[in-house]
C-alpha positions in Angstrom: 128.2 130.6 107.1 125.2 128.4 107.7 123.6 126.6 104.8 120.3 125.5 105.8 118.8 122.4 104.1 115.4 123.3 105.0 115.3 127.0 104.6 117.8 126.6 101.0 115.3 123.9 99.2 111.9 124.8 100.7 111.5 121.2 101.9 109.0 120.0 104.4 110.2 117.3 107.3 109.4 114.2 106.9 108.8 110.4 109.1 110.4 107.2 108.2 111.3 104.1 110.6 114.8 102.8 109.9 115.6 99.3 111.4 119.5 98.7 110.9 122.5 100.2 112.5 125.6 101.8 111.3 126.1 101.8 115.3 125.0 100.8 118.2 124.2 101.5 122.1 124.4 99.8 125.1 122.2 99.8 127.8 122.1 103.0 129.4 123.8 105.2 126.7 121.4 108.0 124.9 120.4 106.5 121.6 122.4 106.9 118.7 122.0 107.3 114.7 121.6 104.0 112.5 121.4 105.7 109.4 118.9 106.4 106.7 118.9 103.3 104.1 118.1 100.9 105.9 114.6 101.9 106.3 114.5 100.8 103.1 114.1 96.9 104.6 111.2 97.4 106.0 109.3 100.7 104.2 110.3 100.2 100.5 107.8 102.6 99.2 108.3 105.3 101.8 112.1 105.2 101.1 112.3 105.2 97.5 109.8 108.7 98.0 112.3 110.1 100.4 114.5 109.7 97.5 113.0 111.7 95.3 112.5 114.5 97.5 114.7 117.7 98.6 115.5 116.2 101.9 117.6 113.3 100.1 119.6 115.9 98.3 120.4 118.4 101.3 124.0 117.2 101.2 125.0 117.3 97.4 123.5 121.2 97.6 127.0 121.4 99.9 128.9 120.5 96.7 131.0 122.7 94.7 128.6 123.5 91.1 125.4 122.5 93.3 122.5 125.1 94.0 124.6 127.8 92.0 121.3 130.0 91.5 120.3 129.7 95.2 123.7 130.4 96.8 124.2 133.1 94.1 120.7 134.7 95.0 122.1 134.7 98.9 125.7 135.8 98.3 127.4 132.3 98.9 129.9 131.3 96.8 128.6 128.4 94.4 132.3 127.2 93.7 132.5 126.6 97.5 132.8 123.2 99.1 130.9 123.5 101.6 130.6 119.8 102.9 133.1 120.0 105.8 131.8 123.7 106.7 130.0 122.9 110.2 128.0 125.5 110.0 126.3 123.7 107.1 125.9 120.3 108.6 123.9 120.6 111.3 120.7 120.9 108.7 122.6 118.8 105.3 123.2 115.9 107.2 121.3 113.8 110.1 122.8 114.0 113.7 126.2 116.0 113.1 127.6 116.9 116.4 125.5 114.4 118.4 126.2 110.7 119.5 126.4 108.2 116.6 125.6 110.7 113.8 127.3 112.1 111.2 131.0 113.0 111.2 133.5 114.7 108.2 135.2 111.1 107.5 138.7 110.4 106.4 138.7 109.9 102.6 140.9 107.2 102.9 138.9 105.5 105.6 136.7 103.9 103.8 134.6 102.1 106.6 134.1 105.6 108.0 133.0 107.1 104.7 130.5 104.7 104.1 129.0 105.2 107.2 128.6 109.0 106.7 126.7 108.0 103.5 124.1 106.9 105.6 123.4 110.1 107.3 124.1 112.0 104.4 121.7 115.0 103.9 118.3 115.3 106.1 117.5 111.4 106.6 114.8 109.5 108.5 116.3 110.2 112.3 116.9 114.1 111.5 112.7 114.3 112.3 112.4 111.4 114.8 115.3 111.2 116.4 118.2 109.0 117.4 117.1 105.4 116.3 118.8 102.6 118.3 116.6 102.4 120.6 113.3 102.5 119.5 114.2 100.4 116.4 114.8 97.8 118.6 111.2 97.6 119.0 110.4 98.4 115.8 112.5 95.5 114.7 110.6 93.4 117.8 106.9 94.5 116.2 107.9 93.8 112.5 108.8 90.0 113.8 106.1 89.2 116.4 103.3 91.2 114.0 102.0 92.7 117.8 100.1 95.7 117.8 101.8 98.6 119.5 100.8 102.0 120.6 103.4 105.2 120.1 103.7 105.8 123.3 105.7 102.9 123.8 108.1 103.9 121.2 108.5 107.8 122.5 109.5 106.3 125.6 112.8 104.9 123.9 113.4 108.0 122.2 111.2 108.5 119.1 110.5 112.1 118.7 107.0 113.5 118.2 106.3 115.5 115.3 105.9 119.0 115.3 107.4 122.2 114.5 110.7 122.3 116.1 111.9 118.9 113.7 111.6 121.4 111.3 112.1 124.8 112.6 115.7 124.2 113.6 116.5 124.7 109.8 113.4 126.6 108.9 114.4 129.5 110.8 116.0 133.2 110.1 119.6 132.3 111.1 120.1 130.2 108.0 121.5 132.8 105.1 119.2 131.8 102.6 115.8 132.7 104.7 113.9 134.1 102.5 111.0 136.5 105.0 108.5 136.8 102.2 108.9 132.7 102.1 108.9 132.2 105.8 107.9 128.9 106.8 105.0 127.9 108.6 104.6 124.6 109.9 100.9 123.7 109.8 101.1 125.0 106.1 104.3 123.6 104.6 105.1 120.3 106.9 103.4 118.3 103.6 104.8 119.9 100.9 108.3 117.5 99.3 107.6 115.0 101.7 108.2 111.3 101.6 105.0 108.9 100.7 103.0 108.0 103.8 102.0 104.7 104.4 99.3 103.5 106.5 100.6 102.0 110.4 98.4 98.8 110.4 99.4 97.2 114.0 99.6 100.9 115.7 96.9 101.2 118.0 96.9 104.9 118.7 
């Protein structure tokens, strides 16, 4: 049974550059997920808002005790863990069941479980995409202080926004869609969302 993140909490989608990888890509792979806290080194305000929103709890609303009035309202079972149901993770977690993003670790692993931390619930890449590459010249323009334009950073893989980074969740096949609630982008995309800070050396 699917949990939806977006569609159980009512959160927006939201855009944050992260700059450090849990893993990497070499040169011809698709990018891969580097994981949401280490935006944090480079957009300190923007992160600790992501905190504070929905998006950074998606994952603990998987948790047995969590979201008991919501799941109750929808006829899931609040005592449930649902944190290794993948029906749930595709929209409580960022990049489950694509290259480099999150997978159920061992317990005992604990390498792998602290990289699944980092893509934990809906993070920074779940809205604009797989990061290796692109960070790679985000981590380029934060050193050289060069102006860019966002075109150049589409090109390695940054996703535009719109209304499918949020629609994938937002959508009638989660079972907590709610039709008198139903979610429209141009409305809703600002509503729980992260702080947004100004791009100084982006030139369109």
């Amino acid at each position: 049974m699917k949990l939806h993140a977006c569609a159980l909490l009512g959160a927006a989608c939201f855009v944050v550059a992260v700059l450090s990888p849990v893993s990497s890509a070499t040169a011809g792979d698709e990018p891969t997920y580097d994981g949401t806290k280490s935006c944090k080194m480079c957009h300190i305000k923007v992160f600790k808002s992501w905190e504070e929103t929905k998006m950074a709890k998606a994952f603990e609303t998987l948790k047995p005790g969590q979201a008991s009035e919501v799941k109750t309202k929808f006829n899931l079972d609040p005592a449930k863990d649902y944190t290794k149901d993948e029906s749930c993770l595709a929209c409580h977690t960022t990049g489950y069941g694509k290259p480099g993003g999150y997978t159920i670790p061992n317990p005992e692993d604990k390498k792998a479980v602290k990289a699944a931390e980092q893509l934990e619930s809906v993070g920074c890449e779940a809205c604009h995409g797989p990061g290796s590459e692109y960070n790679k010249i985000m981590k380029d323009i934060q050193k050289s202080k060069r102006m860019y334009k966002s075109e150049e950073l589409y090109a390695a893989g940054l996703h535009k926004m719109g209304p499918q980074a949020c629609t994938d969740c937002h959508n009638e096949k989660s079972p907590t869609y709610d039709e008198s609630k139903k979610f429209d982008y141009e409305k809703d995309k600002d509503k729980d969302t992260h702080k947004h800070e100004p791009l100084k050396q982006r030139e369109g």
